[in-house]
C-alpha positions as CSV (number, residue, x, y, z in Angstrom):
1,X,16.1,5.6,45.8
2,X,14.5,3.3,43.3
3,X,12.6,6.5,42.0
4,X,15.0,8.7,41.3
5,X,16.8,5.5,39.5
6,X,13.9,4.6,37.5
7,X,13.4,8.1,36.4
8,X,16.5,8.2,34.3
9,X,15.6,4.7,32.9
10,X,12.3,6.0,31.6
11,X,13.6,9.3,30.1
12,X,16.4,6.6,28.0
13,X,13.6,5.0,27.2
14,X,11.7,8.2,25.8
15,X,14.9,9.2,24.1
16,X,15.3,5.8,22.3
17,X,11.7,5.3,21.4
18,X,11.6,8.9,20.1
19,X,14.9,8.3,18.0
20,X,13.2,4.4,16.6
21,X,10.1,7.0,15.6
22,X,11.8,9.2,13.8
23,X,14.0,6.5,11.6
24,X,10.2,5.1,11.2
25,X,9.0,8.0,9.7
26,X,11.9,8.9,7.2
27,X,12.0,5.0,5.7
28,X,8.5,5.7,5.5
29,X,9.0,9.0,3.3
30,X,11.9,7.3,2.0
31,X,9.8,4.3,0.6
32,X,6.8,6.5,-0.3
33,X,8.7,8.7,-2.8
34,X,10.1,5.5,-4.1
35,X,6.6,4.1,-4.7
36,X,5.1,7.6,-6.1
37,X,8.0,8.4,-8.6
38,X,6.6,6.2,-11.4
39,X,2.8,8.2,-11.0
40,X,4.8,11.4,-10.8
41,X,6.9,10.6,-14.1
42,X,3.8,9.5,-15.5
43,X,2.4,12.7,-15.0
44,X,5.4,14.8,-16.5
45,X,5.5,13.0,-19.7
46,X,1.6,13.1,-20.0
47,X,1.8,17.0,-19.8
48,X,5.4,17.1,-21.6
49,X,5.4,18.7,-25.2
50,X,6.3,16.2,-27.9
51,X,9.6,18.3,-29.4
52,X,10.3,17.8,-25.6
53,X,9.7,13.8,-26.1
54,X,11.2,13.6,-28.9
55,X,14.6,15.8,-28.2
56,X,15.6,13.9,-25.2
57,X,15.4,16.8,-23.1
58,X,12.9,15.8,-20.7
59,X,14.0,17.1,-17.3
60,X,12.2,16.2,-14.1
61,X,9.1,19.0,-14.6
62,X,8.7,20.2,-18.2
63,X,9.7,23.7,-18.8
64,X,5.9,23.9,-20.4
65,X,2.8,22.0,-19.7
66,X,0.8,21.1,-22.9
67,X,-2.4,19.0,-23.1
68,X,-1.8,18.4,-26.8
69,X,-1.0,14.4,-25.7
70,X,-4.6,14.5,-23.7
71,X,-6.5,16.0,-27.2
72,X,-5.1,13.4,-29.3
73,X,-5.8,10.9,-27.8
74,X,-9.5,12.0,-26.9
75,X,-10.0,13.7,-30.7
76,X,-8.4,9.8,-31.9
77,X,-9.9,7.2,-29.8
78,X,-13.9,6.4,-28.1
79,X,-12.0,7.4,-24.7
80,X,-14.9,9.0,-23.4
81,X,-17.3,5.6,-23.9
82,X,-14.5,3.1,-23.0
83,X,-14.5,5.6,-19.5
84,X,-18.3,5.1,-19.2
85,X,-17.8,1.2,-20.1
86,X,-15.1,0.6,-17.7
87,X,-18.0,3.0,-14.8
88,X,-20.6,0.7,-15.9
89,X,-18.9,-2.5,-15.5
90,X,-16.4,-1.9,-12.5
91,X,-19.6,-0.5,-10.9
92,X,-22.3,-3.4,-11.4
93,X,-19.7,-6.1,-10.6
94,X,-18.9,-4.7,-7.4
95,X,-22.4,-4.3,-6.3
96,X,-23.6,-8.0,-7.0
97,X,-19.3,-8.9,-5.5
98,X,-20.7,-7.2,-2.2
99,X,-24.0,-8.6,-1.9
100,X,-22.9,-12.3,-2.4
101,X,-20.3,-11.9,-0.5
102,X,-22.1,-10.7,2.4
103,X,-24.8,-13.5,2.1
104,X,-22.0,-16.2,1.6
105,X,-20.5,-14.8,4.4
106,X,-23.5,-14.5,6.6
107,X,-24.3,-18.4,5.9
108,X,-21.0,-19.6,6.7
109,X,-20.9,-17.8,9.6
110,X,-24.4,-18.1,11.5
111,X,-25.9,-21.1,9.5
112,X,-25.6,-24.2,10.6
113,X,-25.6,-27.0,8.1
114,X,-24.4,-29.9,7.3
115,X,-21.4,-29.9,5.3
116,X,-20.6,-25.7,5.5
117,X,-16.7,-26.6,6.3
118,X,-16.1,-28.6,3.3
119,X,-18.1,-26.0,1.0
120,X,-16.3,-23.4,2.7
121,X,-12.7,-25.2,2.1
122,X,-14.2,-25.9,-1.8
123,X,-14.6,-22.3,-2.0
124,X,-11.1,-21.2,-0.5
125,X,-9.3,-23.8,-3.1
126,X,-10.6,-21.9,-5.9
127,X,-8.5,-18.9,-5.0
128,X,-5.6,-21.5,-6.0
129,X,-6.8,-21.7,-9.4
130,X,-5.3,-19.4,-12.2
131,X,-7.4,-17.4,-14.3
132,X,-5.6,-19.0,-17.2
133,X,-6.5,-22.2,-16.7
134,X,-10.7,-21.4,-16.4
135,X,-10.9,-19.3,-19.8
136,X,-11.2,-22.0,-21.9
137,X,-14.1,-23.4,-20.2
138,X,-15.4,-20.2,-19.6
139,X,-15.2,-18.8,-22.8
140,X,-17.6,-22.2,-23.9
141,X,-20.1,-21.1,-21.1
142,X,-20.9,-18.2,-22.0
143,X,-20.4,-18.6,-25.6
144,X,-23.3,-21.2,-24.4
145,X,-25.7,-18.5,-22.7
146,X,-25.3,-16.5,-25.6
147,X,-23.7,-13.6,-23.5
148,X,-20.1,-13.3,-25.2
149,X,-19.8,-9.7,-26.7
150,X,-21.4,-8.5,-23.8
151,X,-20.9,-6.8,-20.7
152,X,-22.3,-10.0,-19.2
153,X,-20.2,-11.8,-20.4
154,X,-17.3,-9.6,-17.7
155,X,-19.3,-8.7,-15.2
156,X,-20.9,-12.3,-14.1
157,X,-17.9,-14.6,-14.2
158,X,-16.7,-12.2,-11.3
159,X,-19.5,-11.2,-9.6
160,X,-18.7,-13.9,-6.9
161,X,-15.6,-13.5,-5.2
162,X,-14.5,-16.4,-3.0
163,X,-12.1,-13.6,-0.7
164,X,-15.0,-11.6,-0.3
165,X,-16.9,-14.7,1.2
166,X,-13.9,-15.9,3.6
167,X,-13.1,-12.1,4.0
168,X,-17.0,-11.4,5.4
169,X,-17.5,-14.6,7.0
170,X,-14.0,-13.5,8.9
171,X,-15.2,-10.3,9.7
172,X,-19.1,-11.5,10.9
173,X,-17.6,-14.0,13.1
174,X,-16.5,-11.3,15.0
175,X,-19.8,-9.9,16.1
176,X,-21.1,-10.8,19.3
177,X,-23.0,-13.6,19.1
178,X,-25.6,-12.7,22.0
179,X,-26.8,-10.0,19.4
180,X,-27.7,-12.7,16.8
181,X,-29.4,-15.1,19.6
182,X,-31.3,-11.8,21.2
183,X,-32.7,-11.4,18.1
184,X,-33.9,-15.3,17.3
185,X,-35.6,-15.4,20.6
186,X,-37.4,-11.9,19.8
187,X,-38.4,-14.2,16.3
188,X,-36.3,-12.9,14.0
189,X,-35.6,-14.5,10.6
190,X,-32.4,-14.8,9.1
191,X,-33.3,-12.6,6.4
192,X,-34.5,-9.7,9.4
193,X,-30.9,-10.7,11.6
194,X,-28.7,-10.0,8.3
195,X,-30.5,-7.1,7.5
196,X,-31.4,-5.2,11.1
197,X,-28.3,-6.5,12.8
198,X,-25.6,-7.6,11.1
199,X,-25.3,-5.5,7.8
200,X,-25.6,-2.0,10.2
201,X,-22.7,-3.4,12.3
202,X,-20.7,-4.6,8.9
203,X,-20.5,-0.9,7.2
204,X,-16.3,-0.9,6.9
205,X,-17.0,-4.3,5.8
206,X,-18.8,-3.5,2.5
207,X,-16.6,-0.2,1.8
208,X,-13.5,-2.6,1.7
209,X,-15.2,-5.2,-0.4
210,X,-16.4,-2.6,-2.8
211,X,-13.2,-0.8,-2.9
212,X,-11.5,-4.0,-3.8
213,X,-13.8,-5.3,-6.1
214,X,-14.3,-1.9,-7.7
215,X,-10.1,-2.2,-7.9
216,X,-9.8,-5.3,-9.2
217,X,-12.6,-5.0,-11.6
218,X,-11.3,-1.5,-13.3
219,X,-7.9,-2.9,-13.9
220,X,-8.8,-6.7,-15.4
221,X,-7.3,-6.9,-19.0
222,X,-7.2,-10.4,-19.9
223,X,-10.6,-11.7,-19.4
224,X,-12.4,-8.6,-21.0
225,X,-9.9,-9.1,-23.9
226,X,-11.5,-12.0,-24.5
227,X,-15.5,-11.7,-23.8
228,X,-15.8,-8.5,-25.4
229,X,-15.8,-8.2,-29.9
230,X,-16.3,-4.5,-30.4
231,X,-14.5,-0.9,-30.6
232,X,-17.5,0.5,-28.6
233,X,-17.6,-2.5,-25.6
234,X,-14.0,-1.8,-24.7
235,X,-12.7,-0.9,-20.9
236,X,-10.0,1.5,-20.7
237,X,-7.1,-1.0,-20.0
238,X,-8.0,-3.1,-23.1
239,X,-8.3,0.2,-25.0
240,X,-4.5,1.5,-23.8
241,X,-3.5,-1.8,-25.6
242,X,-5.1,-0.6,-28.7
243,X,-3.7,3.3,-28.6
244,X,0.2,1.4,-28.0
245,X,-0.5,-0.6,-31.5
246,X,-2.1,2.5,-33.2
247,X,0.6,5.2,-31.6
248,X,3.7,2.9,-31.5
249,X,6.3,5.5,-29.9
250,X,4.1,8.3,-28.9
251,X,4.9,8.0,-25.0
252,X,3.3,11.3,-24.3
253,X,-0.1,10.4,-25.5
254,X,0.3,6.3,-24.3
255,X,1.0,8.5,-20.8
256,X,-1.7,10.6,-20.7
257,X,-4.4,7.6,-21.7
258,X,-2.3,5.4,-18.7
259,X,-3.1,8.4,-16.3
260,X,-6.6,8.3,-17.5
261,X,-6.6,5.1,-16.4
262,X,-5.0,5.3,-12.8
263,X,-6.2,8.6,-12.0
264,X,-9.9,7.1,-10.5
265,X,-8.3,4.7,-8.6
266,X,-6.0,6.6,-7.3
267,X,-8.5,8.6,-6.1
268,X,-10.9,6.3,-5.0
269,X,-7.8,5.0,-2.5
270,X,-7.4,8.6,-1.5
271,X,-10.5,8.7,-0.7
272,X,-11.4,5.5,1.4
């Protein structure tokens, strides 16, 4: 008796878990093509003709593709050395980003020293901080180690990340700690325990912190605005603000440098 009632109960249940999915699924469709629709009009007025632009007949996919707004802006601006600068920098920061967080994270996870909590907290407060309020003083330093008009002067003022740390020391707390003793008995070093045993066991670790350093480092404006003088030193986000001063109302090449800009990142998500 109570089987044949439950049976009923659990095919309701089915039913109303299957009908919960599929709402699920179309707010998430729903949602992503409101999310995507500002990269997909990007894209049409980057490949839209200007007389298109310009006649305000732009439909929804231009009735011809043209990559005349991609060859001005390539035959009128550095675009393909601000690319390589904004490789070179976003690149190098995230490297020394992942290796300093993982040894911050490393010490204030398996170390044991006096003080580590307080440092720790010192470290989580600076993520309060705006960047506004440290340029000033930043600017001085590295006016003072003779690094402004550099790619120094971008790469080492963020090439220690305080969420990296809390975000490895998080993620290294979570490895048994039997493994770390095993290998201190067998007279392992610190340097031999973070490099044999926990860095193998911390590989999604350093793809997310590179991918979010890498991120974050590509798309920074107002600091390399600031550190770097020359045409030839700009990343590409600085140099979109000089093609919208040069350009004015050109939209259709002002689109096709922004997709320049997002298209790596875009596909550096996809990828990861």
């Amino acid at each position: 008796m109570s089987t044949a009632t439950s049976t009923p109960g659990r095919a309701a249940g089915r039913r109303a878990r299957g009908r919960f999915f599929g709402l699920r699924v179309a707010a998430a469709v729903v949602v992503s093509l409101v999310t995507l629709f500002p990269l997909y009009w990007m894209v049409v007025v980057a490949l839209s003709s200007r007389a298109e632009l310009l006649g305000g007949t732009l439909r929804l996919w231009p009735r011809e593709l043209t990559a005349a707004n991609f060859e001005r802006v390539f035959s009128s601006f550095p675009v393909g050395t601000w690319v390589s600068n904004s490789v070179a920098i976003a690149g190098v920061t995230a490297v020394i980003t992942v290796v300093t967080s993982l040894l911050g994270g490393y010490a204030f996870a398996h170390l044991r020293f006096r003080g580590s909590g307080l440092l720790f907290v010192a470290a989580l407060a600076t993520l309060m901080i705006p960047v506004q309020v440290i340029m000033v003083p930043l600017f001085r330093l590295v006016t003072a180690l003779e690094l402004y008009g550099t790619y120094w002067a971008v790469i080492l003022p963020t090439a220690a990340s305080a969420f990296g740390i809390f975000l490895a020391r998080q993620s290294m707390l979570g490895i048994p700690r039997d493994l770390v003793d095993a290998a201190r008995i067998d007279g392992a070093g610190h340097l031999r325990i973070f490099t044999a045993v926990v860095l193998p066991l911390s590989k999604p670790l350093v793809a997310v912190l590179f991918f979010m350093s890498v991120l974050q480092s590509w798309n920074d404006f107002a600091w390399p605005l600031i550190a770097l003088q020359q045409n030839r030193l700009f990343t590409l986000p600085i140099g979109l603000l000089y093609l919208q001063g040069q350009f004015g109302s050109d939209y259709g090449a002002t689109m096709a440098f922004a997709l320049l800009n997002v298209a790596p990142m875009v596909v550096l998500f996809l990828v990861f």
